[in-house]
Backbone bond lengths (Angstrom), bond angles and torsions (degrees), N, CA, C in turn:
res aa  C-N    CA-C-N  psi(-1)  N-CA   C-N-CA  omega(-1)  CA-C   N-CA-C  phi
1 X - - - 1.446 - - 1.519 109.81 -
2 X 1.591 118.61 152.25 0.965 98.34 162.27 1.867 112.03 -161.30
3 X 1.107 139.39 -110.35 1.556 109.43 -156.41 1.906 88.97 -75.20
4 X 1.412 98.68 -172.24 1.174 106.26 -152.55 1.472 131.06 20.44
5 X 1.267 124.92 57.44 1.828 113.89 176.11 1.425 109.69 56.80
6 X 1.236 134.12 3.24 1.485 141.75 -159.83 1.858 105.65 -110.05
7 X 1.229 107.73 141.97 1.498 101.78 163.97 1.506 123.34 -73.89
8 X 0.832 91.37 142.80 2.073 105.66 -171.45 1.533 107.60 -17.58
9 X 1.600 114.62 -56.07 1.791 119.03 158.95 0.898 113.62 -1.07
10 X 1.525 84.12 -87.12 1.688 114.94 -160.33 1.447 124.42 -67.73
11 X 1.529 120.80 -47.19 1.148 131.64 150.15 1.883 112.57 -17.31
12 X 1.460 100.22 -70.82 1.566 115.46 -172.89 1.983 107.51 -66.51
13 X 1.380 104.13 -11.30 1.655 102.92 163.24 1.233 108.51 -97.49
14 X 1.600 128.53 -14.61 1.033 91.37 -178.35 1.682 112.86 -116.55
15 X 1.210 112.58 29.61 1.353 137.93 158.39 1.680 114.89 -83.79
16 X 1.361 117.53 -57.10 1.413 125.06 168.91 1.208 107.48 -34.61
17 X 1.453 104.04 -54.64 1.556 97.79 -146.57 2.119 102.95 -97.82
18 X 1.326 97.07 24.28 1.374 109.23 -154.52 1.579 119.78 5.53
19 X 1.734 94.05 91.51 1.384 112.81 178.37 1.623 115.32 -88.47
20 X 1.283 119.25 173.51 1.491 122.88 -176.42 1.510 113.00 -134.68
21 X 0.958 137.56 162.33 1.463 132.68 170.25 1.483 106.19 -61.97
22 X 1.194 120.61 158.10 1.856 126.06 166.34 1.236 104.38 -117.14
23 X 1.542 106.25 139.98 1.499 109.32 163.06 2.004 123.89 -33.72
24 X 1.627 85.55 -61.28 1.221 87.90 -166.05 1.712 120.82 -89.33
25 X 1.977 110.62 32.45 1.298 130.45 -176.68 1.272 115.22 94.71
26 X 1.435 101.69 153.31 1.705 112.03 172.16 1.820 99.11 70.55
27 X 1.328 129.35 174.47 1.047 137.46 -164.79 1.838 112.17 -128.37
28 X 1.996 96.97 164.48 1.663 90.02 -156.57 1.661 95.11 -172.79
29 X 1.618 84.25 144.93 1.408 91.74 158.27 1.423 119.81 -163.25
30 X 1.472 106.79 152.83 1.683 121.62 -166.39 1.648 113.42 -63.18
31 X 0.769 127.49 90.03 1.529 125.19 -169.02 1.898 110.27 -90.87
32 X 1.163 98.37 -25.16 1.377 99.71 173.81 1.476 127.42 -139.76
33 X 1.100 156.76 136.58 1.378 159.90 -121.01 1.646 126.58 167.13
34 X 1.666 112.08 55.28 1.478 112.89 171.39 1.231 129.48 5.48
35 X 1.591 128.95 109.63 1.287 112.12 167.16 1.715 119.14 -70.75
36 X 1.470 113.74 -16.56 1.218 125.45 156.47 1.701 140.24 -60.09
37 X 1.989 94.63 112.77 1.525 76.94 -164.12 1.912 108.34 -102.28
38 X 1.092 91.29 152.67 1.528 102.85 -173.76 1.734 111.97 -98.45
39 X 1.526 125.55 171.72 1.465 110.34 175.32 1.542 91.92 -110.10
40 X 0.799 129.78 146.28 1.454 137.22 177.32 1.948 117.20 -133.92
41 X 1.906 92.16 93.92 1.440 121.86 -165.29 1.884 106.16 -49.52
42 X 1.328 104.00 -18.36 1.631 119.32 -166.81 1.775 82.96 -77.88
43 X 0.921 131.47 -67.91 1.839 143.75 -162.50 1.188 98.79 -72.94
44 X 1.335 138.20 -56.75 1.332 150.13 -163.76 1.759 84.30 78.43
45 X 1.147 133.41 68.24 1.411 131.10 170.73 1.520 107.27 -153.46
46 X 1.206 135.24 179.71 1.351 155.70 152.12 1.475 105.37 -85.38
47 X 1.625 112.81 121.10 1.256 129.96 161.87 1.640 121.26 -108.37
48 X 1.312 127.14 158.48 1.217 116.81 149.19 1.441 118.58 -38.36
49 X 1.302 127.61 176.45 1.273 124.00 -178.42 1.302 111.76 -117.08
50 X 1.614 121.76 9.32 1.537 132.96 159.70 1.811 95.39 174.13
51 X 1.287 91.70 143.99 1.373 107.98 173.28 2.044 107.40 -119.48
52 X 0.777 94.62 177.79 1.860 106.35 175.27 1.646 131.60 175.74
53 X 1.344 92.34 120.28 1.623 115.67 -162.60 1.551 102.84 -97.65
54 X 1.484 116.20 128.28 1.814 113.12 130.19 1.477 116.30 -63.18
55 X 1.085 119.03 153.73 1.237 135.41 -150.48 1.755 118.30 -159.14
56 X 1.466 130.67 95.70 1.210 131.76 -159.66 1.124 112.55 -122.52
57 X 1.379 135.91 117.15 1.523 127.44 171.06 1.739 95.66 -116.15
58 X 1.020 101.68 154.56 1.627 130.03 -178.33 1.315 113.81 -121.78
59 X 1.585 117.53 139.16 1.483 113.25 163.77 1.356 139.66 -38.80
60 X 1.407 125.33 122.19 1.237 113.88 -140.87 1.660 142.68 109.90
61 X 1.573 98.64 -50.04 1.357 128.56 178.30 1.160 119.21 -88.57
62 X 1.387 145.48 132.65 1.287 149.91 154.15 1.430 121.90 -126.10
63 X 1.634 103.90 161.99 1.312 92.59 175.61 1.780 108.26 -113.47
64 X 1.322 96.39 151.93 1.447 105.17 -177.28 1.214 126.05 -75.14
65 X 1.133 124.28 150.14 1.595 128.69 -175.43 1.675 108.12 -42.79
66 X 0.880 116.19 142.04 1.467 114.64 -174.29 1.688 109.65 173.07
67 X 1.631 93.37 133.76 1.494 85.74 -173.19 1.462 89.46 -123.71
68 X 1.180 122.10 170.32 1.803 151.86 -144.28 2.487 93.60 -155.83
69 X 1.431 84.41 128.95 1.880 92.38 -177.87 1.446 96.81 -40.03
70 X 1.561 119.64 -54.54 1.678 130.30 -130.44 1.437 102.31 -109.11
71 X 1.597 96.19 154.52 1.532 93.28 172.91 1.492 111.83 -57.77
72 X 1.787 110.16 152.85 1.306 132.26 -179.20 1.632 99.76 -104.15
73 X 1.434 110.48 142.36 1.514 112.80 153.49 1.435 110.49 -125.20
74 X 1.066 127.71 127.13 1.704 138.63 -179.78 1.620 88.44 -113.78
75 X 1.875 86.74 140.58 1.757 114.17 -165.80 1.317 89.36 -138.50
76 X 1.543 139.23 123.93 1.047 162.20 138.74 1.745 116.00 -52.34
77 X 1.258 117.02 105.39 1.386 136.88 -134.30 1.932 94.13 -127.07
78 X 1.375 124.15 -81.48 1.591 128.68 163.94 1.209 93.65 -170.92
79 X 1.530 100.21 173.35 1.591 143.79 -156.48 1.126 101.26 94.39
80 X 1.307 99.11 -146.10 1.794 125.14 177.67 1.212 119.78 -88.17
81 X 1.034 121.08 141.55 1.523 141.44 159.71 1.321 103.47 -9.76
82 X 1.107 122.41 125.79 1.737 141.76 170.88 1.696 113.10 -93.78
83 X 1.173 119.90 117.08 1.690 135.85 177.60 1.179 101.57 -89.49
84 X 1.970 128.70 107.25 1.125 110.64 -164.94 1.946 77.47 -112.82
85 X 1.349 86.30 177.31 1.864 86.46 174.06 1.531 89.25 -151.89
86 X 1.735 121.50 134.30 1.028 123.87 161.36 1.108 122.10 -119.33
87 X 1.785 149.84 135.01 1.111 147.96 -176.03 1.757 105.01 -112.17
88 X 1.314 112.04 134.45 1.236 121.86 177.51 1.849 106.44 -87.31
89 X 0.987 129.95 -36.79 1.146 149.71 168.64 1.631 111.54 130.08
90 X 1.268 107.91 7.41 1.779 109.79 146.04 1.915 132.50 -116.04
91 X 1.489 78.49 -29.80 1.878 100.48 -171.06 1.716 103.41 -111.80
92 X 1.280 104.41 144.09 1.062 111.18 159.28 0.846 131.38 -127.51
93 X 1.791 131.54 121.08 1.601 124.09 -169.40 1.888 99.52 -129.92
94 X 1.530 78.83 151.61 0.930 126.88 -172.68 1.748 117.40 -79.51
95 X 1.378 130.60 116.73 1.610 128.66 -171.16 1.635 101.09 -147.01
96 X 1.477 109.06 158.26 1.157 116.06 -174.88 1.584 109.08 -155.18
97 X 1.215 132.02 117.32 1.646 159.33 -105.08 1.056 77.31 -156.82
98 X 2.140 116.53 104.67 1.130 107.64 156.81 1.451 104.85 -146.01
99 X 1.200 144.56 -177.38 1.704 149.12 -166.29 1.390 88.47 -79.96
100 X 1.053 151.15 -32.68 1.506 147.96 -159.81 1.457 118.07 -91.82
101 X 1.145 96.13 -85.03 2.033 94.00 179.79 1.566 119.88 -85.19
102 X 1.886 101.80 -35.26 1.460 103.35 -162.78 1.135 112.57 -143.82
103 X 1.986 103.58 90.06 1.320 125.30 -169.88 1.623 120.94 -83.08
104 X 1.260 97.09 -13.76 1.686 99.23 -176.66 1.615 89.05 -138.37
105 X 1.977 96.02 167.47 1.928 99.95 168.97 1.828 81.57 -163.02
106 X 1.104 109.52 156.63 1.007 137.03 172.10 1.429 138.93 -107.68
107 X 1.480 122.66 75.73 1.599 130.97 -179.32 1.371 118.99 -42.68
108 X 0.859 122.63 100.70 1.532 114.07 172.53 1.098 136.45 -86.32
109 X 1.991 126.49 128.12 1.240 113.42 -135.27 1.210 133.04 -53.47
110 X 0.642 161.92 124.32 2.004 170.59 126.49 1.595 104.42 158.88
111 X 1.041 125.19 8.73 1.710 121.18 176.69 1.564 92.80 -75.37
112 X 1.711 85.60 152.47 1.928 110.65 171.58 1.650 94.92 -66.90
113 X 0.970 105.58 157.96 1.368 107.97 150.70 1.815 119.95 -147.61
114 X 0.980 123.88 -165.30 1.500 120.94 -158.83 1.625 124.65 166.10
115 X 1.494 131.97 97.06 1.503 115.85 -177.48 1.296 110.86 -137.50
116 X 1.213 112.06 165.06 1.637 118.96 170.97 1.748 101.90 -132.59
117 X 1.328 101.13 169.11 1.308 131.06 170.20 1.285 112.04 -62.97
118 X 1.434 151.32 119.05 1.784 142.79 160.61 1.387 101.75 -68.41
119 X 1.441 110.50 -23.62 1.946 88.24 174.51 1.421 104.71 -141.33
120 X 1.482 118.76 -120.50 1.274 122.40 179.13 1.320 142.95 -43.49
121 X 1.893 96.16 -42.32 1.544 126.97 -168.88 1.225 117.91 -167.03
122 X 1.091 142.17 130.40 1.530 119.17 145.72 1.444 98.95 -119.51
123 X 1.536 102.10 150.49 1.694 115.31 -171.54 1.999 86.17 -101.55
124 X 1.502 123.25 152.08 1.627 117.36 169.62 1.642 109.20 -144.17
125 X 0.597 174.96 80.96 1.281 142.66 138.29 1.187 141.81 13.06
126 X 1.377 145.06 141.67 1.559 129.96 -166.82 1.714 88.37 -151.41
127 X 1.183 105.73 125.24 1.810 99.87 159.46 1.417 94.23 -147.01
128 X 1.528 80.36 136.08 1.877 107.96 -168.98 2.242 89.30 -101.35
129 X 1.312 88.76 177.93 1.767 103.71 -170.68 1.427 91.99 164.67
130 X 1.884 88.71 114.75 1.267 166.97 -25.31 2.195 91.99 -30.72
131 X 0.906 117.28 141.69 1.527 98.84 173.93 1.262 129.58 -93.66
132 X 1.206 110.00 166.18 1.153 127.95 -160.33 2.028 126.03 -70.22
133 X 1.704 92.26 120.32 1.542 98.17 177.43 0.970 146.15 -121.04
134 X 1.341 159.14 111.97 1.702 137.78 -111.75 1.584 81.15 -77.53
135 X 1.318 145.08 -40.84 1.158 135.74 179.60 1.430 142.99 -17.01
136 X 1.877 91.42 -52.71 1.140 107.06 164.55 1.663 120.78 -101.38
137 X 1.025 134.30 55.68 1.395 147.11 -134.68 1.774 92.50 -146.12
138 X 1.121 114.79 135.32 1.523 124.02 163.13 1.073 121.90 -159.42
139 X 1.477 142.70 160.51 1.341 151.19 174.33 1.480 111.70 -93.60
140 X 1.107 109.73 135.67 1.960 115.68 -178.54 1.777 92.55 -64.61
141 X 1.410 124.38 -41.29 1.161 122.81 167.55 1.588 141.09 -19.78
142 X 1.761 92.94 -31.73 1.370 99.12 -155.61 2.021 74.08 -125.96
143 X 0.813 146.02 38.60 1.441 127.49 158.83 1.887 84.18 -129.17
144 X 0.979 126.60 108.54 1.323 110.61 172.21 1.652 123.90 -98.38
145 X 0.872 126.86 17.25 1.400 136.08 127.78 1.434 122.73 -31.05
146 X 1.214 116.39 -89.54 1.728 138.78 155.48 1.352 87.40 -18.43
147 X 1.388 122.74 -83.34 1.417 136.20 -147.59 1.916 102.17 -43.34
148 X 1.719 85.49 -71.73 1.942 79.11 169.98 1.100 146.76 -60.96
149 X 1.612 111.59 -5.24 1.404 134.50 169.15 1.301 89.36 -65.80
150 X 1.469 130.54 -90.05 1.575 144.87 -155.52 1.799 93.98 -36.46
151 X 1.690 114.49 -56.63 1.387 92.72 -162.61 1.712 112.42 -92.00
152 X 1.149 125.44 49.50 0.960 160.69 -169.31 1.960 94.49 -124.99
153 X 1.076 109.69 -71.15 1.395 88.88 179.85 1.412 135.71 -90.10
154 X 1.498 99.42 -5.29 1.376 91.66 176.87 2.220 100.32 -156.77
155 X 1.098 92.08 159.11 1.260 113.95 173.50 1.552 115.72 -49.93
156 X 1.364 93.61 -65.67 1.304 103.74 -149.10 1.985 101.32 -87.99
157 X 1.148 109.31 -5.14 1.817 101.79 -174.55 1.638 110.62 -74.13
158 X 1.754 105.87 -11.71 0.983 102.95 164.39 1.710 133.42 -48.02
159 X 1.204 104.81 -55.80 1.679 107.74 176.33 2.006 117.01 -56.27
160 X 1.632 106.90 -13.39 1.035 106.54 170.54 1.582 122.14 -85.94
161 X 1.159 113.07 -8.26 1.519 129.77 165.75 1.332 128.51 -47.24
């Protein structure tokens, strides 16, 4: 092991790429941020007009259900294949973000969302539009409605909680 709890790899990616911890797991940073502001009818606020994150989960690590106002775009960057899971607040489907067939996916605004790594790492990208503000940011955790819906359908969305 070595700095951050990470293997030497990973550690050294996430130094390169000077990453940070995320609230909602795994590590990140804002690389891009519109000086253009947009009105965004979903917030009733002014947003940037796109934001864009690196985005790292590690074995072990996941990120928690959590939904964002605006559409999401996830970009498959390297490592392994990314297991994304999105909940609408009835259905839950199932996606998988990999260098081969399925380099991009598209969140659509107000869905949960939630992913882990299938192996070592996967590195992603995410750019939201209207962009993204911890403001509008929440955990499926904390609406528990949603919450008992999800474990209602499945077992396992629990650990993404």
């Amino acid at each position: 092991m070595s700095q951050h709890g990470q293997p030497a790899e990973i550690a050294e990616l996430i130094c390169r790429l000077d990453l940070q911890p995320h609230p909602e797991g795994g590590y990140f940073r804002e690389l891009f941020r519109s000086s253009q502001p947009v009105f965004s009818s979903r917030v009733q606020a002014d947003r940037a007009a796109m934001t864009h994150i690196y985005f790292l989960l590690a074995t072990g690590q996941h990120s928690r259900f959590h939904q964002v106002a605006h559409e999401e775009l996830w970009h498959f960057y390297a490592g392994d294949p990314l297991h994304l899971l999105l909940f609408d607040g009835q259905q839950l489907h199932s996606h998988r973000l990999d260098g081969e067939r399925n380099h991009c996916l598209l969140v659509p605004a107000g869905y949960f969302q939630a992913a882990e790594t299938t192996g070592r790492y996967s590195l992603v990208g995410c750019t939201v539009a209207p962009g993204f503000d911890f403001a509008d940011f929440r955990f499926l955790a904390d609406q528990p409605a949603s919450a008992a819906r999800l474990r209602q359908l499945t077992d396992d969305g629990e650990r993404f909680l």
